[in-house]
NUDRENMI-934786 format. One line per field, with one value per residue: residue in three letters; x negated, y, z of N, C-alpha, C in turn. Coordinates in Angstrom, 3 decimals, decimal comma. Layout:
BEGIN
res	ALA|... $
npx	X|... $
npy	Y|... $
npz	Z|... $
capx	X|... $
capy	Y|... $
capz	Z|... $
cpx	X|... $
cpy	Y|... $
cpz	Z|... $
END
This chain:
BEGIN
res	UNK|UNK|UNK|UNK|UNK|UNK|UNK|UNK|UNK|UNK|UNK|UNK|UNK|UNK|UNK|UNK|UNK|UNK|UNK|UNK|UNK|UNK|UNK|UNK|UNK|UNK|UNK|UNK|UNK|UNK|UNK|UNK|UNK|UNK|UNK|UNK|UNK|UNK|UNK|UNK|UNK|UNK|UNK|UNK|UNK|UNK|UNK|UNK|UNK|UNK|UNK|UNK|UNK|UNK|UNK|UNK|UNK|UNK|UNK|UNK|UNK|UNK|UNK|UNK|UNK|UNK|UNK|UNK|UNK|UNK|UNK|UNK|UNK|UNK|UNK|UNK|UNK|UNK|UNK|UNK|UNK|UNK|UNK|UNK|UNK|UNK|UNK|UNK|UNK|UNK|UNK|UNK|UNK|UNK|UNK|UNK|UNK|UNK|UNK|UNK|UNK|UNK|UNK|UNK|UNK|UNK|UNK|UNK|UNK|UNK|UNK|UNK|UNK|UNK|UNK|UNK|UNK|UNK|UNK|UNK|UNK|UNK|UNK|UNK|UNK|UNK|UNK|UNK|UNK|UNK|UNK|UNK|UNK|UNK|UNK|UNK|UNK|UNK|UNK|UNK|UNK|UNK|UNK|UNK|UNK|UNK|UNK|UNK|UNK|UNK|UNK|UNK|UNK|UNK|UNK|UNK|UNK|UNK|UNK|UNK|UNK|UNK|UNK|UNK|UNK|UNK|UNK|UNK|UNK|UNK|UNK|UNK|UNK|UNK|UNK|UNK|UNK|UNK|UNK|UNK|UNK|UNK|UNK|UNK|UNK|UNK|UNK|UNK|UNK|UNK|UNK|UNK|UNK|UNK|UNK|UNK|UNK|UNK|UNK|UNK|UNK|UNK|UNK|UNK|UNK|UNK|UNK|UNK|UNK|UNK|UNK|UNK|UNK|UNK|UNK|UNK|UNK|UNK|UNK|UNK|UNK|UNK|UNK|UNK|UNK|UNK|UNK|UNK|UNK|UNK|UNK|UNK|UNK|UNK|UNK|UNK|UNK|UNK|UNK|UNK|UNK|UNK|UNK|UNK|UNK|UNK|UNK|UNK|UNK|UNK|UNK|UNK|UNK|UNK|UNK|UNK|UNK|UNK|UNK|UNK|UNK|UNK|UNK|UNK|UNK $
npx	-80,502|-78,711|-75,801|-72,209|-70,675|-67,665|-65,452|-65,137|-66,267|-68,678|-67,746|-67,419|-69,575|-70,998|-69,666|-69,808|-72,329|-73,423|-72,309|-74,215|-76,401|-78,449|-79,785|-81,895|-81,372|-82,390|-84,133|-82,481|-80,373|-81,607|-82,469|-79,882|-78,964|-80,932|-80,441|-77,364|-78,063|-79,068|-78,617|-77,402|-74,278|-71,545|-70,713|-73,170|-74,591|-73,571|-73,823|-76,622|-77,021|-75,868|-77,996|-80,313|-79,474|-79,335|-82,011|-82,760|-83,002|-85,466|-87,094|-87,909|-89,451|-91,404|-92,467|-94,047|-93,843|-92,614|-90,180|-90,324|-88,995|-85,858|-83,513|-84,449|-85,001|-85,948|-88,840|-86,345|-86,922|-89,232|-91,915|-94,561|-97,539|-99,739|-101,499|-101,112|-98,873|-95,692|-94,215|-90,795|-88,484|-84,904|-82,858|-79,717|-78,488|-76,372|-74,855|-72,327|-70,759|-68,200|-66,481|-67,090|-65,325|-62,788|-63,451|-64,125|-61,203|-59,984|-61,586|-60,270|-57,208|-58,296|-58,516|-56,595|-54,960|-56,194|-55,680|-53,191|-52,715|-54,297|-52,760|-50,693|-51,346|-54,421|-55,516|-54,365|-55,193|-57,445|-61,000|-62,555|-61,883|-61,735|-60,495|-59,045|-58,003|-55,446|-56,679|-54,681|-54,135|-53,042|-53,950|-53,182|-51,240|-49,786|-47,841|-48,150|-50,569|-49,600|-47,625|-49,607|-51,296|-48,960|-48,788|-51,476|-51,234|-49,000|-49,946|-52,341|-50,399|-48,768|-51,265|-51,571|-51,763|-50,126|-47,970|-49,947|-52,431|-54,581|-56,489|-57,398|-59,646|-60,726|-62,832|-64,565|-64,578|-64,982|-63,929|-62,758|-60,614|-61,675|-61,742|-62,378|-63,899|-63,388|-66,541|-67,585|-69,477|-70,889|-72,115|-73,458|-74,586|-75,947|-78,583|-79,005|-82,456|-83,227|-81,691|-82,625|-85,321|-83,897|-83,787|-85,848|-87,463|-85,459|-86,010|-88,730|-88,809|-88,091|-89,794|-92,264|-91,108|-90,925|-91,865|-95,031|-97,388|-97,575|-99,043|-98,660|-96,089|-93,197|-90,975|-87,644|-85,341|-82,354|-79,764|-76,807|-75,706|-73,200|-71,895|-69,125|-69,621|-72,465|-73,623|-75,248|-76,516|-79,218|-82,562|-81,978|-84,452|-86,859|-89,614|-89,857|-89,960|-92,619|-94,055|-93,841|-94,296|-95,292|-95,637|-95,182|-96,328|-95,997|-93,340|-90,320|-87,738|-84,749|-83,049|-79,730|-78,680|-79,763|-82,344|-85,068|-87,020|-88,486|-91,503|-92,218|-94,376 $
npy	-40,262|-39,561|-38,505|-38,496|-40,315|-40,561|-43,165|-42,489|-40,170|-41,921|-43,644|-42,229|-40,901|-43,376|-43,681|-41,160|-41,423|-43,325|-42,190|-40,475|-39,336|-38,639|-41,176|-43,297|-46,115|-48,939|-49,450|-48,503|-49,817|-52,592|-51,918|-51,019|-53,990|-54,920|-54,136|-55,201|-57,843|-57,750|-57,657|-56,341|-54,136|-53,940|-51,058|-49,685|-50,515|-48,993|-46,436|-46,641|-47,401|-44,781|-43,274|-43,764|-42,910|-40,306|-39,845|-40,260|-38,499|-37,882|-40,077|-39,446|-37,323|-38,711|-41,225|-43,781|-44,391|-47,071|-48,550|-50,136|-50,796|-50,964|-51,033|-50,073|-47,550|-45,567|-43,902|-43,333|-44,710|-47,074|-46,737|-47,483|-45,567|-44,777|-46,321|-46,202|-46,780|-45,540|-43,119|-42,079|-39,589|-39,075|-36,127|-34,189|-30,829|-28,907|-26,825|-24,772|-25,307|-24,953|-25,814|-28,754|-30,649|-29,888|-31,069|-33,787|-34,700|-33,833|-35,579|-38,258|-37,995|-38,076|-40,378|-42,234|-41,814|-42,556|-45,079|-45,494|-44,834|-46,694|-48,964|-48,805|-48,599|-49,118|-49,530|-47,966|-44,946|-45,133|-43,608|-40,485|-37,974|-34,562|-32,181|-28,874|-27,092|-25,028|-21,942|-21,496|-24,228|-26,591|-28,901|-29,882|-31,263|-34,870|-34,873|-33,137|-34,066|-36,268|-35,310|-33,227|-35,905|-36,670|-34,723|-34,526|-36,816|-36,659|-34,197|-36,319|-38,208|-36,573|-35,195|-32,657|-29,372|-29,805|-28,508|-28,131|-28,247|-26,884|-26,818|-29,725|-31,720|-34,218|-37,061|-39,902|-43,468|-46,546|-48,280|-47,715|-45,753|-42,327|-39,343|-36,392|-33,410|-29,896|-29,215|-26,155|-23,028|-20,809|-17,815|-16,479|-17,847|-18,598|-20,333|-20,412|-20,171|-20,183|-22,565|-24,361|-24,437|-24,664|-27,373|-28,757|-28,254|-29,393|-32,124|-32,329|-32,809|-35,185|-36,607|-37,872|-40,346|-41,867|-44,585|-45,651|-47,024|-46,056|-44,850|-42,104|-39,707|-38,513|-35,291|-35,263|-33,488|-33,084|-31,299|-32,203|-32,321|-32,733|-32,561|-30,157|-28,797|-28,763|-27,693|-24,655|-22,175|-20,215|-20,373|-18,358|-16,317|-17,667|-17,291|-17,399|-19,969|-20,660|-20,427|-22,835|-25,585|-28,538|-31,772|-33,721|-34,901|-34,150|-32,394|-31,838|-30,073|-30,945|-31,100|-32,368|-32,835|-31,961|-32,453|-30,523|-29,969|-28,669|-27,702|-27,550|-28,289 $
npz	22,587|25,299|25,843|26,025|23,537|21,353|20,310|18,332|17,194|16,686|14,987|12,568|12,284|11,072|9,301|7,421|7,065|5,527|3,496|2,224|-0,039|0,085|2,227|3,091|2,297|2,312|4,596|6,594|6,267|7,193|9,740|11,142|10,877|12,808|15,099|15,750|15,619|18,081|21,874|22,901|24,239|22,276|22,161|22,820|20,382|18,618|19,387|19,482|15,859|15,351|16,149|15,143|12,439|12,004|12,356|9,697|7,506|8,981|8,266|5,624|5,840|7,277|6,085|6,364|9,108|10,862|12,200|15,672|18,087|18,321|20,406|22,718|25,461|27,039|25,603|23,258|20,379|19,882|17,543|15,005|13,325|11,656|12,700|15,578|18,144|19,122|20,668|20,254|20,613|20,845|20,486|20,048|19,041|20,411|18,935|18,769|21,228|22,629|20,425|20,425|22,098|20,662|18,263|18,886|19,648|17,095|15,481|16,731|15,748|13,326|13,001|13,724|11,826|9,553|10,065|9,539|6,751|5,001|6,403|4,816|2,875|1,156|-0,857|-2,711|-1,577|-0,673|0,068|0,593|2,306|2,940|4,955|5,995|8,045|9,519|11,813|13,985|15,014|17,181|20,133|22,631|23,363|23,250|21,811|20,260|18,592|17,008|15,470|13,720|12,345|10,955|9,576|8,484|7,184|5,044|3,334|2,108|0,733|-0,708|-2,141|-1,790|0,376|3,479|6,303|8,901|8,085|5,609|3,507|0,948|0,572|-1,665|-1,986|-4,482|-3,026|-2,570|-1,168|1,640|3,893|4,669|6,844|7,246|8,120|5,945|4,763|5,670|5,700|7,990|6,554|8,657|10,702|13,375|14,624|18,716|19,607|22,263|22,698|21,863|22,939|25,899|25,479|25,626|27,572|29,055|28,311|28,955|32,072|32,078|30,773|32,338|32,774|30,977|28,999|28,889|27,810|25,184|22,609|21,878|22,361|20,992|20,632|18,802|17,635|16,762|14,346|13,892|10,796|9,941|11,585|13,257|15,300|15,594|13,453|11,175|10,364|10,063|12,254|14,944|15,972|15,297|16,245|19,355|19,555|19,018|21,376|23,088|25,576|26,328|27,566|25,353|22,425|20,228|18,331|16,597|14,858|13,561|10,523|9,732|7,039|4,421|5,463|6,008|8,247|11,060|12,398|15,805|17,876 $
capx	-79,583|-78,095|-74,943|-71,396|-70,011|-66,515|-65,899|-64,416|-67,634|-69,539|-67,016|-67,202|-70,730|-71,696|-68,749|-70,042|-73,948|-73,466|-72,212|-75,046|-76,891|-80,451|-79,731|-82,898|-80,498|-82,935|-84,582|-81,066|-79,708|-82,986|-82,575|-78,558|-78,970|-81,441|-79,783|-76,661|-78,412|-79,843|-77,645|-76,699|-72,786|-71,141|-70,668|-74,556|-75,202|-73,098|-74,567|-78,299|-76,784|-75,730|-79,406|-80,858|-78,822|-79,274|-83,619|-83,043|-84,273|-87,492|-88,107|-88,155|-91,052|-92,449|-92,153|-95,032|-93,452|-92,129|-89,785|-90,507|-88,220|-84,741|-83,025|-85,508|-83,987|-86,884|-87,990|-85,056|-87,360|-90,573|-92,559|-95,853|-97,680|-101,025|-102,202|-100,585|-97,629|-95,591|-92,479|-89,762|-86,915|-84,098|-81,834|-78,936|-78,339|-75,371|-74,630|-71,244|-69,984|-66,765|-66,213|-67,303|-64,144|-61,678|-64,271|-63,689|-60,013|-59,793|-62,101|-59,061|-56,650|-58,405|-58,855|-54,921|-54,384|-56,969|-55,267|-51,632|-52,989|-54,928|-52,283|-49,785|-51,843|-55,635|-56,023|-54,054|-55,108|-59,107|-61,269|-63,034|-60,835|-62,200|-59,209|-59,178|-56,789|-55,139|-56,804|-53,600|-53,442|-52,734|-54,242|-53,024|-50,716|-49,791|-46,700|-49,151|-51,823|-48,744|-47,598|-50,642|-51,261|-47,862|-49,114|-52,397|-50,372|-48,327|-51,125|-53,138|-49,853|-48,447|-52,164|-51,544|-51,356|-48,396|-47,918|-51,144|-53,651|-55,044|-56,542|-57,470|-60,372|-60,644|-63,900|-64,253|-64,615|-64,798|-63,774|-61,652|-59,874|-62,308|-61,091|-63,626|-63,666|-64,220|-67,652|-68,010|-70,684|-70,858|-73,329|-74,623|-74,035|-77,025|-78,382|-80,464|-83,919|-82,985|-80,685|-84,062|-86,211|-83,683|-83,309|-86,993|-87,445|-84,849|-86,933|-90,007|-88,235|-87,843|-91,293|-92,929|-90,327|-90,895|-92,428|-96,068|-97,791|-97,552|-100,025|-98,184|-94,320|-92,510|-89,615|-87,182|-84,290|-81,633|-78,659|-76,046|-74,782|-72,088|-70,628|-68,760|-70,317|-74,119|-74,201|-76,285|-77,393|-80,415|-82,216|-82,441|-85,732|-87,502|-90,596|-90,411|-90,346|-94,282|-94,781|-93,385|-95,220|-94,909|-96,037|-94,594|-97,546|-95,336|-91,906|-89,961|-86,137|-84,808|-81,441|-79,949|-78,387|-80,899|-83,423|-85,146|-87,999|-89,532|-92,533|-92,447|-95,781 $
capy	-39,210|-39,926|-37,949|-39,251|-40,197|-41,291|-43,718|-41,802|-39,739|-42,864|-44,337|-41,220|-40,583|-43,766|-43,328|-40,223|-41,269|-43,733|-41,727|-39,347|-39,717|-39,000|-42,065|-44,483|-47,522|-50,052|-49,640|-48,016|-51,151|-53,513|-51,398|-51,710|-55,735|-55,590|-53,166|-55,447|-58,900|-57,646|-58,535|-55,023|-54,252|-52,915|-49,434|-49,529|-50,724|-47,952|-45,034|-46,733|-46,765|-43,484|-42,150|-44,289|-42,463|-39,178|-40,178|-40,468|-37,264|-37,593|-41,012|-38,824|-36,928|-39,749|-42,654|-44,369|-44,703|-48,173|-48,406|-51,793|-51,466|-49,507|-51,203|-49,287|-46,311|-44,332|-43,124|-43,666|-45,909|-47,551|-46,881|-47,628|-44,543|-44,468|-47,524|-45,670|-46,549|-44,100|-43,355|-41,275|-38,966|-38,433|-35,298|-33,306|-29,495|-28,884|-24,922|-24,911|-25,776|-25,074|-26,989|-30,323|-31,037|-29,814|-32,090|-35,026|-34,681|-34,124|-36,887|-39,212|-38,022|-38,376|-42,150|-42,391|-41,546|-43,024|-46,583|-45,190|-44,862|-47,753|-50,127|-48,588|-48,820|-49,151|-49,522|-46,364|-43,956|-45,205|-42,138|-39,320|-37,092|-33,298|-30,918|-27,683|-26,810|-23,121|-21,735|-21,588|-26,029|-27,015|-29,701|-30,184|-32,546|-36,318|-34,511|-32,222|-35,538|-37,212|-33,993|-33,478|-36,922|-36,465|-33,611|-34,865|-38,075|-36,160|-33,896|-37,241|-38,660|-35,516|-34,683|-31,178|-29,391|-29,622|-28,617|-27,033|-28,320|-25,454|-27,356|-30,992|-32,277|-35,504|-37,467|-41,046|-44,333|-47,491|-49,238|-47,293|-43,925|-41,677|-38,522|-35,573|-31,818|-29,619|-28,333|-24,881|-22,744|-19,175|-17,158|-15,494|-19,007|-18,799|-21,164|-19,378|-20,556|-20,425|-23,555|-25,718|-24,338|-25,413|-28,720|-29,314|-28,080|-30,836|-33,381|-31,926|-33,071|-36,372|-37,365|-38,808|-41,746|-42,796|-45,933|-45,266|-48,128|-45,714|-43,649|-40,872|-39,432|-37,275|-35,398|-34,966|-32,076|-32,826|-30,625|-32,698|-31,054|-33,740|-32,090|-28,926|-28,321|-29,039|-26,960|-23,991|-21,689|-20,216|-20,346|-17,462|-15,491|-18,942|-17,246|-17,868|-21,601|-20,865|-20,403|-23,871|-25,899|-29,598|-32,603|-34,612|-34,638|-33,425|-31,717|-31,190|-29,780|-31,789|-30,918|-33,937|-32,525|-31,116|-32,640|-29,710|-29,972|-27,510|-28,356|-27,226|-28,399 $
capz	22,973|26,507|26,081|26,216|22,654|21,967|19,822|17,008|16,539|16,573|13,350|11,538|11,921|10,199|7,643|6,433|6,751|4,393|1,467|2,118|-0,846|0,734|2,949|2,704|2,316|2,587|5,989|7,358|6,755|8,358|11,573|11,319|11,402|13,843|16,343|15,411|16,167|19,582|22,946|23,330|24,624|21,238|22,335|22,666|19,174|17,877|19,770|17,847|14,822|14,834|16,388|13,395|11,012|12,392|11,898|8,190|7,456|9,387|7,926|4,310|6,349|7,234|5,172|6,802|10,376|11,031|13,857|15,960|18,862|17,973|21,767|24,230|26,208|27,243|24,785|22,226|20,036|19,661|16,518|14,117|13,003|11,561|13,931|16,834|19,150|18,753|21,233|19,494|21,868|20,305|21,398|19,357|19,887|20,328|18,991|19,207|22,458|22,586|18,975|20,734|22,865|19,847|17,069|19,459|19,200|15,414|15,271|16,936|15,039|11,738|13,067|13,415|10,589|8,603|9,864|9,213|5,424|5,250|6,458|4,335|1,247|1,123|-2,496|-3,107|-0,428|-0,004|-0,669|1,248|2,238|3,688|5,432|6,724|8,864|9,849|13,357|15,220|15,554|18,431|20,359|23,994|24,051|22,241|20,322|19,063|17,900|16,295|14,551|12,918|12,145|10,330|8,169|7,378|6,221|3,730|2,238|1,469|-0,091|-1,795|-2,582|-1,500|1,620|4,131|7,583|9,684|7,102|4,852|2,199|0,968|-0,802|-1,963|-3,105|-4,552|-1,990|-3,397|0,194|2,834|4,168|5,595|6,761|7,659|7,793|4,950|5,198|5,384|6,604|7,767|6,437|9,733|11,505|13,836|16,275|19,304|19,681|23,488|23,078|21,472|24,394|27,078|25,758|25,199|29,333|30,036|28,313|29,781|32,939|31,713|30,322|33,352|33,661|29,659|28,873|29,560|27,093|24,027|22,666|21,383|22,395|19,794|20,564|17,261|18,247|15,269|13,960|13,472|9,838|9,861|12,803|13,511|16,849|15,428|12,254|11,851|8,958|10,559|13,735|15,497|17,351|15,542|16,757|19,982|19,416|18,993|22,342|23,537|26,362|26,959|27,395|24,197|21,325|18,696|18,708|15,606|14,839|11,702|10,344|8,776|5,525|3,577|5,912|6,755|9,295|11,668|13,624|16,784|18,438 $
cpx	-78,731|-76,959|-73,664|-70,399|-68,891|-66,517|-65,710|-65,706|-68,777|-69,202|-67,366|-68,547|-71,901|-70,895|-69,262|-71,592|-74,157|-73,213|-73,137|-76,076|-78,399|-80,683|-81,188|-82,254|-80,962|-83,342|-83,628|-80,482|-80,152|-82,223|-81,151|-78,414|-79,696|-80,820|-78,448|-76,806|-79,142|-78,637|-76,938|-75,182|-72,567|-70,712|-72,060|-74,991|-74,501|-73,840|-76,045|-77,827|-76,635|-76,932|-79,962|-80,582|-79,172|-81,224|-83,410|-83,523|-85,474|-87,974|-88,754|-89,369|-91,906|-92,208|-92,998|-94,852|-92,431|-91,347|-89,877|-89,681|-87,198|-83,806|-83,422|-84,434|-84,666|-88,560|-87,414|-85,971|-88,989|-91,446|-94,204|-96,250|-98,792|-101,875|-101,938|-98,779|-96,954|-94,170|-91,780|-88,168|-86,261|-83,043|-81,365|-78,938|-77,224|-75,081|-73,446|-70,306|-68,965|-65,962|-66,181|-66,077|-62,821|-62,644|-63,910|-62,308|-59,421|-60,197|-60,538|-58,130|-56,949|-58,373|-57,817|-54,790|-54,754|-56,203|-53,598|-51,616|-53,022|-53,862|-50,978|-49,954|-53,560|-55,956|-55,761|-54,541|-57,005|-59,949|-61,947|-62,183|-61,672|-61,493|-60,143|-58,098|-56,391|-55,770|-55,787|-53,051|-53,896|-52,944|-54,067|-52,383|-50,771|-48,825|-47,378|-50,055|-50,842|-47,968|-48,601|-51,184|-50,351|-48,501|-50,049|-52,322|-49,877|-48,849|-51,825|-52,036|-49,187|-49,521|-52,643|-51,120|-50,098|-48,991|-49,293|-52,235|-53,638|-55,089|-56,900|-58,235|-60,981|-62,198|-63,848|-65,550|-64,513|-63,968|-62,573|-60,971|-61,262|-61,542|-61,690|-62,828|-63,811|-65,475|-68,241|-68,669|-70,624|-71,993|-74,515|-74,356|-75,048|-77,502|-79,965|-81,249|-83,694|-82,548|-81,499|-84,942|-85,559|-83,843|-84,856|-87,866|-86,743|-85,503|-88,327|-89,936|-88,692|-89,117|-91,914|-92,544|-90,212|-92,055|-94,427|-97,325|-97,567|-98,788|-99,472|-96,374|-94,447|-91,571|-88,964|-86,119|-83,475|-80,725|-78,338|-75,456|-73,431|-71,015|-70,769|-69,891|-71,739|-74,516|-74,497|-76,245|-78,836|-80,722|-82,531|-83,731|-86,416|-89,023|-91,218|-90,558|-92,006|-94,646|-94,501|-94,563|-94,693|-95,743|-95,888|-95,573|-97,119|-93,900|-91,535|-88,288|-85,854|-82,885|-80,649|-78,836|-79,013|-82,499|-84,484|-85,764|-88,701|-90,203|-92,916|-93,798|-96,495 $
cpy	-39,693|-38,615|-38,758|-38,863|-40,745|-42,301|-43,540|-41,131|-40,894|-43,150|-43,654|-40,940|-41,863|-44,005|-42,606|-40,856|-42,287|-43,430|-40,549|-39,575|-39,455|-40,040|-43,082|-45,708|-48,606|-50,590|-49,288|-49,502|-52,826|-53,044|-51,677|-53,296|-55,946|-55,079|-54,685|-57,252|-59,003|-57,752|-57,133|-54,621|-53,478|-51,392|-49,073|-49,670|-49,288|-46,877|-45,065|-46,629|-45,315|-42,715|-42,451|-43,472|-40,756|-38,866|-39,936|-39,259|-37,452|-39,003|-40,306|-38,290|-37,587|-41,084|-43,683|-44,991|-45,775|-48,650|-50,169|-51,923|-50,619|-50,130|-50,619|-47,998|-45,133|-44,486|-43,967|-44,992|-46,064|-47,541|-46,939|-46,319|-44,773|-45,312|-47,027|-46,376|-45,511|-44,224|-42,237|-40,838|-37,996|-37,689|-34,669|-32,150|-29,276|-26,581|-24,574|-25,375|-26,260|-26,088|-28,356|-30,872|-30,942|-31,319|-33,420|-35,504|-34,672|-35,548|-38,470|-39,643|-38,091|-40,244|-42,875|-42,752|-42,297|-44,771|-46,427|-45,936|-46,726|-49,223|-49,826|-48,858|-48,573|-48,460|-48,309|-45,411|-43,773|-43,834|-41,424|-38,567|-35,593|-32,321|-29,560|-27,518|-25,248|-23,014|-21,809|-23,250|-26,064|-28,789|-30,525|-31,254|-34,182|-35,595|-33,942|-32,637|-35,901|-36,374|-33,841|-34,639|-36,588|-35,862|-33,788|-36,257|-37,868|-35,467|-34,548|-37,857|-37,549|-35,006|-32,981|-30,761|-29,234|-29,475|-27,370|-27,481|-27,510|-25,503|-28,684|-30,998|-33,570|-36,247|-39,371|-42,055|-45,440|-48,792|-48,388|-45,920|-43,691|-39,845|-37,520|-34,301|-31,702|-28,822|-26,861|-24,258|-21,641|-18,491|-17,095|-16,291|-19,179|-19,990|-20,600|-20,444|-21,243|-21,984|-24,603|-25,899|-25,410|-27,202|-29,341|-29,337|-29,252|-32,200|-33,224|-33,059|-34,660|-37,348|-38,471|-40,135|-42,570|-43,742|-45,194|-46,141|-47,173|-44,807|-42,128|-41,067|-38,354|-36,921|-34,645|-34,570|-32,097|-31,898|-31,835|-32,191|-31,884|-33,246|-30,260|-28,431|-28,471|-27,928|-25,351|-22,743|-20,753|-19,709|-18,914|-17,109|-17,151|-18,594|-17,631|-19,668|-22,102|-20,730|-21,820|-24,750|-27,103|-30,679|-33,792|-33,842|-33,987|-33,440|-31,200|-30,841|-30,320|-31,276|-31,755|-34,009|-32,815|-31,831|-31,850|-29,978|-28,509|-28,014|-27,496|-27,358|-29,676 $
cpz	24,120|26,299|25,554|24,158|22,577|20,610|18,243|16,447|16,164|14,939|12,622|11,168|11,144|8,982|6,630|6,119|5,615|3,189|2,143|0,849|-1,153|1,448|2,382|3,061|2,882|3,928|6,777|7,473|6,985|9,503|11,545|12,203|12,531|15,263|16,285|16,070|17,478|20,750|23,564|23,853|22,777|21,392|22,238|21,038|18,317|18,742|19,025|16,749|14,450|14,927|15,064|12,543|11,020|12,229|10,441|7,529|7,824|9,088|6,052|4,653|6,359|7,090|6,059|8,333|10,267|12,422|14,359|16,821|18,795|19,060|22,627|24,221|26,556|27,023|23,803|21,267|20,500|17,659|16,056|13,210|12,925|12,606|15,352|16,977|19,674|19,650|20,619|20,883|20,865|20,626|20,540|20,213|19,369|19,674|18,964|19,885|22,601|21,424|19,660|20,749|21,386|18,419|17,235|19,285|17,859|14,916|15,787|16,175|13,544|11,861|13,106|12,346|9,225|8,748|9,601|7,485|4,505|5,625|5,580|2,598|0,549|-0,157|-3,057|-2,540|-0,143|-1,099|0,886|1,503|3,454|3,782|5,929|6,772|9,517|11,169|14,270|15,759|16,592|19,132|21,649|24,311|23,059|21,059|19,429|17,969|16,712|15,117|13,358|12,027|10,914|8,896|7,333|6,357|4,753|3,069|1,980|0,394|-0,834|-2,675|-2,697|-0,284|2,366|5,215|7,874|8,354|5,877|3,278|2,214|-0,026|-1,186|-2,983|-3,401|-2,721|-2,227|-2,359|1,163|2,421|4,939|5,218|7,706|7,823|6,654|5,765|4,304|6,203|6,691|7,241|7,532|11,110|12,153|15,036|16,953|19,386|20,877|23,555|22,739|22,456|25,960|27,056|25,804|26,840|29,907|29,513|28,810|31,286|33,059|31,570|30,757|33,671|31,600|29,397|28,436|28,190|25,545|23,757|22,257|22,217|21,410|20,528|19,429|18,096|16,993|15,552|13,578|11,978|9,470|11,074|12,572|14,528|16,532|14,184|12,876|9,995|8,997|11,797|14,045|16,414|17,066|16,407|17,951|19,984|19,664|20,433|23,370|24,245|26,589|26,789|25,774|22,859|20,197|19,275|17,542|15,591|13,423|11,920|9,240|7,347|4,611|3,688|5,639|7,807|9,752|12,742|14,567|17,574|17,368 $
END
């Protein structure tokens, strides 16, 4: 996924992926160590971790795929498939745009906050924690960060909500603060078809300049369901998906909840 993460989505997204309780533990945390023992800058090892984690669904598909090089860049990894060399491109769809920029910012301030807690009282405070917050918060400036901060401070220690936060739900944690959304989903929460096509045109694009020495490319198109800005409840106009044209041997959309596969080519 070549797009710019910060480092808050990075934390959070292997906070939560570890209490996911479809997580394939074992090989999640092989590829971890090895991503981890490679010469990578640490901002790099965290952007693999998180693609890794964001795979775990489609290793449930396919158990049988052995990733050999999880450092390569194009494409995202290197894997073992049925005596094939298999390159793997990994790209999120984003369906809520506008969400990103505010997600990123929550994301900060849950990371505040989470070390406010945390240095104030681990033992007491460690836990899951999933807000919702009223639509009218406000995010523009620092008073506004530190505000908030504030509030989601005192509905973790009152255990009830104060301030802009809505509600508070609390799950066990045997180790830290983590401090999420709640996840809720709209019914008629669609994501267009259009927005799988374009991105599958911009790796079209791309193809010609990926490592050449493989026998197969995949490209895997996740939903984030860990993020605001990625969730979904179904896609829209999936049909045209069937008419999709590219070079890349297989093309699937995985949504990394439920895990949830749709095979595109």
């Amino acid at each position: 996924m070549k797009k710019a993460f910060s480092d808050e989505d990075l934390i959070k997204n292997l906070s939560l992926y570890y209490l996911n309780r479809h997580l394939k533990k074992k090989p999640i945390e092989k590829y971890h160590r090895t991503i981890d023992e490679s010469p990578l800058h640490d901002r790099e090892k965290y952007k693999k971790k998180a693609e890794i984690l964001l795979l775990n669904s489609f290793m449930h598909h396919f158990p049988e795929v052995k990733f050999e090089d999880l450092t390569c860049e194009s494409p995202d990894f290197i894997a073992k498939f049925n005596d094939k060399k298999i390159g793997i491109e990994l790209t999120e769809v984003i369906n809520h745009l506008e969400m990103k920029k505010v997600e990123s910012n929550l994301n900060k301030i849950f990371r505040q906050a989470e070390i406010v807690l945390e240095q104030e009282d681990t033992t007491k405070y460690r836990g899951v924690y999933f807000l919702e917050f009223y639509p009218n918060i406000k995010l523009e400036t620092l008073e506004n960060h530190e505000e908030i901060i504030l509030n989601i401070y005192k509905s973790i220690k009152k255990g009830k909500p104060f301030g802009c936060v809505k509600s508070i739900r609390k799950s066990f944690h045997r180790r830290n603060v983590f401090i999420t959304h709640e996840y809720n989903m709209n019914l008629f929460d669609e994501l267009c078809s259009e927005k799988i096509l374009e991105l599958i045109e911009k790796k079209n694009e791309k193809f010609p300049y990926y490592d050449t020495s493989v026998d197969e490319c995949w490209l895997v198109i996740v939903s984030d369901m860990n993020s605001i800005a990625s969730r979904y409840t179904f896609i829209q106009d999936k049909e045209h998906l069937n008419e999709v044209k590219s070079p890349f041997h297989k093309i699937f959309h995985l949504e990394n909840l439920c895990g949830n596969i749709t095979s595109i080519k």
